[in-house]
DSSP file (Angstrom, degrees, kcal/mol; ACC not computed):
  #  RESIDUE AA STRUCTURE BP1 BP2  ACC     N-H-->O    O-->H-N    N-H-->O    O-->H-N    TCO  KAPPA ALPHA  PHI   PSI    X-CA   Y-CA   Z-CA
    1    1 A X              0   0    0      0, 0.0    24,-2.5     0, 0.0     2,-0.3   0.000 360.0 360.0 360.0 138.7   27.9  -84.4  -10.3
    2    2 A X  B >>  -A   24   0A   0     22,-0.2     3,-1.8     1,-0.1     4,-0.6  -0.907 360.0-113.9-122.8 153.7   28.5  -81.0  -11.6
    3    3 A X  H 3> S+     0   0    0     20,-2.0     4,-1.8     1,-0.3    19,-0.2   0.620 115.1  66.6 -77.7 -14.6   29.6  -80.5  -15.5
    4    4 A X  H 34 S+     0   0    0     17,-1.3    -1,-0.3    19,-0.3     5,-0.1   0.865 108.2  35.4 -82.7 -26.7   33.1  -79.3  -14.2
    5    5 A X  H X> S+     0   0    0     -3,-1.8     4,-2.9    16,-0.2     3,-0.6   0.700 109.0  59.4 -68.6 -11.7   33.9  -82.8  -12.9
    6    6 A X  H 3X S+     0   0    0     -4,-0.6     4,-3.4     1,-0.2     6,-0.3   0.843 113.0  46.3 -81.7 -52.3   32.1  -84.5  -15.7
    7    7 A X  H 3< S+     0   0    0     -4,-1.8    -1,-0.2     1,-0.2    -2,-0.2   0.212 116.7  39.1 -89.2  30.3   35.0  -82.2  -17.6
    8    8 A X  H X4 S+     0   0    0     -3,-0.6     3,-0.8     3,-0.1    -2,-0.2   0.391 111.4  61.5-125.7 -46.4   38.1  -83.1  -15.3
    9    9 A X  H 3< S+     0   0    0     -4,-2.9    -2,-0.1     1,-0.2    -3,-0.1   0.929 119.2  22.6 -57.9 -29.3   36.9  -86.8  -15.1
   10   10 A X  T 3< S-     0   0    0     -4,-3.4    -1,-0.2    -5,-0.1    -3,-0.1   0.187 106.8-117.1-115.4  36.6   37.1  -87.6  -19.1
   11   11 A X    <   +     0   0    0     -3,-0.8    -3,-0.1     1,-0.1    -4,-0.1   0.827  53.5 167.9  67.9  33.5   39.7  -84.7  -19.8
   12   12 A X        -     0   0    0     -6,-0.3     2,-0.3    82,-0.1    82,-0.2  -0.495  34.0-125.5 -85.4 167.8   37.1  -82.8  -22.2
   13   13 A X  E     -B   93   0B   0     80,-1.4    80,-4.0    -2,-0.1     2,-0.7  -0.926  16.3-123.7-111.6 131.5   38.4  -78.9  -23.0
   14   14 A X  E     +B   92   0B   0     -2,-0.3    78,-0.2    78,-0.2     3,-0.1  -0.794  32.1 177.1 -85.6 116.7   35.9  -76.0  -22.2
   15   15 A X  E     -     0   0B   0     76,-2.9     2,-0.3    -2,-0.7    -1,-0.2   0.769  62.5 -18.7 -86.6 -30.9   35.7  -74.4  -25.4
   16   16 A X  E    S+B   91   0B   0     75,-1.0    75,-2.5     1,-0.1    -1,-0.3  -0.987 106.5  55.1-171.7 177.5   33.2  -71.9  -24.1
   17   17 A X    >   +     0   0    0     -2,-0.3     3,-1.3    73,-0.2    73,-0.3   0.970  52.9 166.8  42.2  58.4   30.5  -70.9  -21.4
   18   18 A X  G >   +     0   0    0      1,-0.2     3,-0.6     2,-0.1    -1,-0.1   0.705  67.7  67.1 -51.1 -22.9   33.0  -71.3  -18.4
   19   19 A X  G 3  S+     0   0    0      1,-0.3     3,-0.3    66,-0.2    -1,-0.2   0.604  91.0  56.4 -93.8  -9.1   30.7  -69.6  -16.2
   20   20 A X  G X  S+     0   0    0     -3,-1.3     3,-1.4     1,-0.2   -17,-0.3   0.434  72.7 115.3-111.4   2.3   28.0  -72.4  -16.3
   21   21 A X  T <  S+     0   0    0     -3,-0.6   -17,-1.3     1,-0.3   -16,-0.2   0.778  72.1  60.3   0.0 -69.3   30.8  -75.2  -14.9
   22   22 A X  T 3  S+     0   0    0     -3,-0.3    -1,-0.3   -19,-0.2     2,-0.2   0.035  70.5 125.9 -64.8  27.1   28.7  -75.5  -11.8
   23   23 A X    <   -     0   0    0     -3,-1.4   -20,-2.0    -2,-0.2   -19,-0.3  -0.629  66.5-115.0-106.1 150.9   25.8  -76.6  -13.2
   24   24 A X  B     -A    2   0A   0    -22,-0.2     2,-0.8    -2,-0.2   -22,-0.2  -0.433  25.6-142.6-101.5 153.3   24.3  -80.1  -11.6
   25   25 A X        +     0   0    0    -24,-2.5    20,-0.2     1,-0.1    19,-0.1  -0.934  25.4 171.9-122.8 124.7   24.3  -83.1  -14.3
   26   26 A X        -     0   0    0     -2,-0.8     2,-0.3    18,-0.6    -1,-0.1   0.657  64.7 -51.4-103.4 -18.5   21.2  -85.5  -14.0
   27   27 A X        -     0   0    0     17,-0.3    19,-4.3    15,-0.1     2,-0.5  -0.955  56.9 -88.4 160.8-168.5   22.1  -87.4  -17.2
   28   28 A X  B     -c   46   0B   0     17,-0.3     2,-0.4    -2,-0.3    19,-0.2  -0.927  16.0-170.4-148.4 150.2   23.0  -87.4  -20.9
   29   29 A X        -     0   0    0     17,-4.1    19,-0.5    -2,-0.5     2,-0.4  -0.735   5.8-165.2-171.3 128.7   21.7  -87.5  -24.5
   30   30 A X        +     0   0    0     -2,-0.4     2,-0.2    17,-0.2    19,-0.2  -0.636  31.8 122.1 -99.5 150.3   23.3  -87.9  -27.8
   31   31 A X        -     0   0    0     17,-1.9    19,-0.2    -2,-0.4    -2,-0.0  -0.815  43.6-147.9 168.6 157.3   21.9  -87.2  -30.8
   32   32 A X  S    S+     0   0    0     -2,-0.2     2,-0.4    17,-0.2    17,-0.1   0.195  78.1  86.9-117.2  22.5   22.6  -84.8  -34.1
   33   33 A X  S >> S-     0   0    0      1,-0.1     3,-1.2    18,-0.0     4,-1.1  -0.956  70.1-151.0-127.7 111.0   19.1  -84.0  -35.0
   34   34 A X  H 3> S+     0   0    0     -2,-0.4     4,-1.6     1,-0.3     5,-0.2   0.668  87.2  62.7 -99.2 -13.1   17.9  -81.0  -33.1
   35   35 A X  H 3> S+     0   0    0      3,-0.1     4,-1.7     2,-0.1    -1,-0.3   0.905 104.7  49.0 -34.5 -44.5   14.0  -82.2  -33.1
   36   36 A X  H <>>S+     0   0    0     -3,-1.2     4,-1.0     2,-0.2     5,-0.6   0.941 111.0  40.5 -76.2 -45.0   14.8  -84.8  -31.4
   37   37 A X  H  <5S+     0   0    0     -4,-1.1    -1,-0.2     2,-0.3    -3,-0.1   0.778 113.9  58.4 -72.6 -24.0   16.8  -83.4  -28.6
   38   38 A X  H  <5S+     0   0    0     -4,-1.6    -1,-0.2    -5,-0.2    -2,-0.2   0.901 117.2  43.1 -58.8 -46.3   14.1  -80.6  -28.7
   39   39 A X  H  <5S+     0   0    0     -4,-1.7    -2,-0.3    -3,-0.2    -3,-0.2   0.784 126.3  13.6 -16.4 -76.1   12.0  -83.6  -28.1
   40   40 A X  T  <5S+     0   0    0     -4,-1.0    -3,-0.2     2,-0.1    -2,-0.1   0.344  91.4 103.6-156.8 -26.2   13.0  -86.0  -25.9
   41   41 A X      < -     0   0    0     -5,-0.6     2,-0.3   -12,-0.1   -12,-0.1  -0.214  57.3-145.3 -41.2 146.4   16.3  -84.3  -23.5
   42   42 A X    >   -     0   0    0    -14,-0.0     3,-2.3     1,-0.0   -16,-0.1  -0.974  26.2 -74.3-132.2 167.2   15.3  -83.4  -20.4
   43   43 A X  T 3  S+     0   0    0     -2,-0.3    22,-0.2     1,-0.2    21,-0.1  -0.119 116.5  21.5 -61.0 106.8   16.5  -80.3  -18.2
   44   44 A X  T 3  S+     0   0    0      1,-0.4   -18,-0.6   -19,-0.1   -17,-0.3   0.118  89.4 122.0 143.6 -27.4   19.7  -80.8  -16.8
   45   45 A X    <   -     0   0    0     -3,-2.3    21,-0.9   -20,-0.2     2,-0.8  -0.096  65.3-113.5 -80.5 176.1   21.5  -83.7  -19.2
   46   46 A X  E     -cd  28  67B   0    -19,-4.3   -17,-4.1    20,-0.2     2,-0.6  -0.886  25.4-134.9-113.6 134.1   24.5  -83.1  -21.0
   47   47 A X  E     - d   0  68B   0     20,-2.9    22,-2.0    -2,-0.8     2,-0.5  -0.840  13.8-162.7 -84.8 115.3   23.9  -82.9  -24.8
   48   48 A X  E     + d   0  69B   0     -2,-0.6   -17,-1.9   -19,-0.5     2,-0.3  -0.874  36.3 135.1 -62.4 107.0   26.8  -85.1  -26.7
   49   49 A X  E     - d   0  70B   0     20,-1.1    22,-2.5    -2,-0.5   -17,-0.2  -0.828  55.7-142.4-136.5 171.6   26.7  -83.7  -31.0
   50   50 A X  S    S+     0   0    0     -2,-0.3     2,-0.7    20,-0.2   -18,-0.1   0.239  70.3 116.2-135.5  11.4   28.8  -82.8  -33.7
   51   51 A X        +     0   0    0      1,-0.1    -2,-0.1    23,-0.1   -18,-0.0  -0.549  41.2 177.8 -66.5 106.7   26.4  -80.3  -34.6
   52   52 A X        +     0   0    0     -2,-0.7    25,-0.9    24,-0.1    28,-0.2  -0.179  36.3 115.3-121.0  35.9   28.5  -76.8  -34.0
   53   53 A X  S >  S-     0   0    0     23,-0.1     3,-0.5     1,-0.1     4,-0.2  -0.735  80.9 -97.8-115.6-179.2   25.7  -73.8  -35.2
   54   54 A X  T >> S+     0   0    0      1,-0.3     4,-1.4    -2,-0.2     3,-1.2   0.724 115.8  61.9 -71.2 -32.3   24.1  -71.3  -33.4
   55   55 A X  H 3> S+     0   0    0      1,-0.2     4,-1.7     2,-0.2    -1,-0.3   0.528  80.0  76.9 -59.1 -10.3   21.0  -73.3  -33.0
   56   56 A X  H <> S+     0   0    0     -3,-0.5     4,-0.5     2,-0.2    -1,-0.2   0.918  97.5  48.4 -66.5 -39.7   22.5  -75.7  -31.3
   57   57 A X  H X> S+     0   0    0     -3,-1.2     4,-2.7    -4,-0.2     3,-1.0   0.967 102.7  63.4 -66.7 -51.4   22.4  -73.1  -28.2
   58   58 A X  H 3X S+     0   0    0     -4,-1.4     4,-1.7     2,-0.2    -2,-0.2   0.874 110.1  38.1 -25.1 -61.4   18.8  -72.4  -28.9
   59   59 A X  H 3X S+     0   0    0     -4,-1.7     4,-1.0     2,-0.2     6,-0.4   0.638 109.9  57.0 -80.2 -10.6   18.0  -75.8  -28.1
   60   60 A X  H <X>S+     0   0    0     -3,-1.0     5,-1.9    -4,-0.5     4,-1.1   0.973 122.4  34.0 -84.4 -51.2   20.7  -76.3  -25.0
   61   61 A X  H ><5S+     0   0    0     -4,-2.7     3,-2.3     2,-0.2    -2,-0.2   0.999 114.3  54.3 -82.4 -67.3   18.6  -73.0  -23.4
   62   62 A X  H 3<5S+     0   0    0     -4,-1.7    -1,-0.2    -5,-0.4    -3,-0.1   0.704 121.7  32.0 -29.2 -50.8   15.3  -73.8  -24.7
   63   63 A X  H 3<5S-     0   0    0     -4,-1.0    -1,-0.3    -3,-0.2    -2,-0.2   0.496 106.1-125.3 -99.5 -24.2   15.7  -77.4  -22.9
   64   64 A X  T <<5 -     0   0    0     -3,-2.3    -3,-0.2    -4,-1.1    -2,-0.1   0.757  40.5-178.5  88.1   3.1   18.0  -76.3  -19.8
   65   65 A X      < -     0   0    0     -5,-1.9    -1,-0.2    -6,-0.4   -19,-0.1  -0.104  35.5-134.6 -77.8 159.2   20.5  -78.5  -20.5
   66   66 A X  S    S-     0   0    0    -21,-0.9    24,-0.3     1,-0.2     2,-0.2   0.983  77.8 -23.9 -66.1 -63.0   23.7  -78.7  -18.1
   67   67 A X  E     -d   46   0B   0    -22,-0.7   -20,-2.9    22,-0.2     2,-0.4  -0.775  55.4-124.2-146.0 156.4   26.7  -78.9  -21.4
   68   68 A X  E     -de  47  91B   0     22,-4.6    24,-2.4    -2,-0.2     2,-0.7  -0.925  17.6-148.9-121.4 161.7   27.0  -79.7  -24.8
   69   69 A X  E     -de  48  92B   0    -22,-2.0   -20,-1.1    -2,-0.4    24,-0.2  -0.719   4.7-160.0-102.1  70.0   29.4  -82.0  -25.8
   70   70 A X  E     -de  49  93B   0     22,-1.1    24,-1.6    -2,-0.7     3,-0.3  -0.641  19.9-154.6-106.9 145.7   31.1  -81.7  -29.4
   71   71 A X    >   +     0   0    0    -22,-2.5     3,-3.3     1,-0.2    26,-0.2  -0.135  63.4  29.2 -87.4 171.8   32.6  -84.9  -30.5
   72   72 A X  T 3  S-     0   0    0     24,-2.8    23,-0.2     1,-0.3    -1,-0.2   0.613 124.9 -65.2  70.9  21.7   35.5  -85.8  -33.0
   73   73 A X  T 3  S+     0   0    0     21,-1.7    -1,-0.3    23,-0.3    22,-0.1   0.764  82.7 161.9  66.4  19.5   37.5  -82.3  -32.4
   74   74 A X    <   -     0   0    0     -3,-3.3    20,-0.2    20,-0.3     2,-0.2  -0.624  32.2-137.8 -73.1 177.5   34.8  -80.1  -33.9
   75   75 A X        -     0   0    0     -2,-0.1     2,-0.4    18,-0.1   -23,-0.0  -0.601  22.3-115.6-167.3 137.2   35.1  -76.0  -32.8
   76   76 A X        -     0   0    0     -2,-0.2     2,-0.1    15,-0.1   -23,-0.1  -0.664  40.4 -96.1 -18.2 112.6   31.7  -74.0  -31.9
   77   77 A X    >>  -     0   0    0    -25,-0.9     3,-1.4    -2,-0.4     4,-0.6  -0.442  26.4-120.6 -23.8 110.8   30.9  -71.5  -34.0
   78   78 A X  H 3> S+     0   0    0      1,-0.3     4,-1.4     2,-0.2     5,-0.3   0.778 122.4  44.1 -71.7  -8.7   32.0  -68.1  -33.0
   79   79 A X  H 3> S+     0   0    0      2,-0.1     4,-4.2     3,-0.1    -1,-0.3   0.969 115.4  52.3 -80.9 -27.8   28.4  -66.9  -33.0
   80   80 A X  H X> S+     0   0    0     -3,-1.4     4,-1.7     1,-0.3     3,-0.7   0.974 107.8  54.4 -53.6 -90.5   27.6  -70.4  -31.1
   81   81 A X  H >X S+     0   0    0     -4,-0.6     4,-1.2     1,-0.2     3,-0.6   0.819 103.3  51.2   4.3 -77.0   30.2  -69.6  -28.7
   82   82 A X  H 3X S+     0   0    0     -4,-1.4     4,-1.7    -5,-0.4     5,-0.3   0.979 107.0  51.7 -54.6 -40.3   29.0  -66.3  -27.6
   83   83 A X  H <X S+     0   0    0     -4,-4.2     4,-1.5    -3,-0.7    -1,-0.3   0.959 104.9  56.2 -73.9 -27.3   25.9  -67.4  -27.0
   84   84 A X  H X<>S+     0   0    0     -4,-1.7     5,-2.1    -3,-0.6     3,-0.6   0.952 110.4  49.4 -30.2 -60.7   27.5  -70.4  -24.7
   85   85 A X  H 3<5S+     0   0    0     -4,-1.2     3,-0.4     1,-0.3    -2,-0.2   0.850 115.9  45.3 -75.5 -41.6   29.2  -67.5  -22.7
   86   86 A X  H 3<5S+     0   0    0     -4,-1.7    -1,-0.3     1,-0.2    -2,-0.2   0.539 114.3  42.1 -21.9 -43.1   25.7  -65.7  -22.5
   87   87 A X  T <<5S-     0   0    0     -4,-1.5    -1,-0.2    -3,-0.6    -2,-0.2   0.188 107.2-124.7-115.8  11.6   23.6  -68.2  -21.6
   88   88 A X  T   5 +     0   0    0     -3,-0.4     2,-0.5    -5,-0.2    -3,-0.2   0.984  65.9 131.2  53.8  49.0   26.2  -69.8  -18.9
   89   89 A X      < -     0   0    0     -5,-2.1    -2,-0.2    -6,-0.2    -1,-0.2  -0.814  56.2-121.9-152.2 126.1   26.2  -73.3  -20.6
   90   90 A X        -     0   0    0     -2,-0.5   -22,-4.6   -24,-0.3     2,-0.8  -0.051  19.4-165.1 -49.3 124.9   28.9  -74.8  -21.3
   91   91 A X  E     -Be  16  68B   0    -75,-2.5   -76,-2.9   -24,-0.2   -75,-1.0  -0.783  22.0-177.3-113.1 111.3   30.3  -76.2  -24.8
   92   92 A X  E     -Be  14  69B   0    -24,-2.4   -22,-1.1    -2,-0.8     2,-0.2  -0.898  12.8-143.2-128.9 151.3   33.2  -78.6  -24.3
   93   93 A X  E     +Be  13  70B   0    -80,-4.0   -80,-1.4    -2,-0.4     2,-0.3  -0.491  21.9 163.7-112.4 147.6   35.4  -80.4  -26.9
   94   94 A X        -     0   0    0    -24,-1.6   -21,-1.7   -20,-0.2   -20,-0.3  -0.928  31.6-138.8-158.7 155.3   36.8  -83.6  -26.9
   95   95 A X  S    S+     0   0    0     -2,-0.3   -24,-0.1   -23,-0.2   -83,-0.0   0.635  73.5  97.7 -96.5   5.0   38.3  -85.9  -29.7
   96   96 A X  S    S-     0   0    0    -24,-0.1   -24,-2.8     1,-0.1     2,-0.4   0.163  81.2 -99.6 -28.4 156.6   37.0  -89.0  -28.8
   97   97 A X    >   -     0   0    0    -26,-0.2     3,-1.6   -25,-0.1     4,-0.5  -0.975  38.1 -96.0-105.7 139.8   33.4  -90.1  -31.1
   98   98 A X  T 3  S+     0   0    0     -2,-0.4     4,-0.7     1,-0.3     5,-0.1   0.455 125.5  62.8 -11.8 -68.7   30.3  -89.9  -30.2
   99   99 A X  T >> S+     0   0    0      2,-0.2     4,-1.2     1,-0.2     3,-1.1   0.619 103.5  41.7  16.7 -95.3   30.9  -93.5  -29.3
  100  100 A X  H X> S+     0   0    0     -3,-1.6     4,-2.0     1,-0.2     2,-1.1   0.993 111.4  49.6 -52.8 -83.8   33.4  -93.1  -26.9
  101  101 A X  H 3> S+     0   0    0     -4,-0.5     4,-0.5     1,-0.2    -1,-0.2   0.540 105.1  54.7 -65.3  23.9   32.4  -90.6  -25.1
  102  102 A X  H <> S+     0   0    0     -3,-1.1     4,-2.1    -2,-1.1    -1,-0.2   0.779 110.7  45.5 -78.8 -48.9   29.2  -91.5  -24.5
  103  103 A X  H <X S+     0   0    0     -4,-1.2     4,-1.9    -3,-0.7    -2,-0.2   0.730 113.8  51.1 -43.8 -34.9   30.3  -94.8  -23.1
  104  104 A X  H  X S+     0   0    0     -4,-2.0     4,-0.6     1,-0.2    -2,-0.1   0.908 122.8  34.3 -62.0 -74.2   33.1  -92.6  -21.0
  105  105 A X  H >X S+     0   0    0     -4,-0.5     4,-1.9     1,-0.2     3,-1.4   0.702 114.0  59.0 -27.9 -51.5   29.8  -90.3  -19.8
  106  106 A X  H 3X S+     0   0    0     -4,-2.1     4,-0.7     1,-0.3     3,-0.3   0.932 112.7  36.3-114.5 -82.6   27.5  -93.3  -19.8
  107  107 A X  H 3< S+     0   0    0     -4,-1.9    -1,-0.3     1,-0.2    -2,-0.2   0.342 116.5  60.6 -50.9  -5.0   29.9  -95.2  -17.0
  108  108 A X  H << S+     0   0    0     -3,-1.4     3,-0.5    -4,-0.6    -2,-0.3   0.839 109.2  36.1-108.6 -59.1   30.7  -91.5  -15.1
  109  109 A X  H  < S+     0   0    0     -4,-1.9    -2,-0.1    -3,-0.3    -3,-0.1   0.378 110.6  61.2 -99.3   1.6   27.4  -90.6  -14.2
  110  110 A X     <        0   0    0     -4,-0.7    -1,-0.2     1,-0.1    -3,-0.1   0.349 360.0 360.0 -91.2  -3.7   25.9  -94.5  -13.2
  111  111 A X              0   0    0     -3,-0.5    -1,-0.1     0, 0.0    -2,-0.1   0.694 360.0 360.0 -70.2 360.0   28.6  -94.7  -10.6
């Protein structure tokens, strides 16, 4: 499953880093605390947050991860942005909470 069906199945908007679309999705991990996901994500999952600074990309490249997720209609930072479009990984919005669209994700990628 690749992060541009991940964003057609639950109707997310790519807010930025279009170019990394094709990227293969092994899995998922929510969390708003960027130790942890520095921690304990592994290469590939799509990060769910509401966490919108520029370090949030630092840890999505650091880690390799497929997308980030931001929940509840938060916006990317424009420096956060750029570096999405830079680093090819996608940041896509939806207005769902964490909740939900973990559950959506959750059920999407067990099928």
């Amino acid at each position: 499953m690749t992060v541009a069906d991940i964003v057609k199945a639950l109707d997310l908007k790519v807010l930025s880093g279009a170019g990394g679309l094709n990227r293969e999705v092994s899995g998922g991990y929510v969390s708003d605390l960027l130790s942890d996901v520095m921690g304990k994500a592994d290469a590939g999952q799509v990060w769910v947050t509401l966490q919108t600074h520029k370090n949030v990309m630092a840890i999505a490249s650091l880690k390799d991860l497929a997308a980030v997720i931001l929940v509840s209609g938060y916006q990317p930072a424009e420096n956060t942005a750029q570096q999405s479009e830079e680093e090819n990984i996608p940041i896509l919005g939806t207005d769902m909470s964490a909740f939900e669209v973990t559950g959506e994700l959750y059920t999407l990628i067990r099928k």
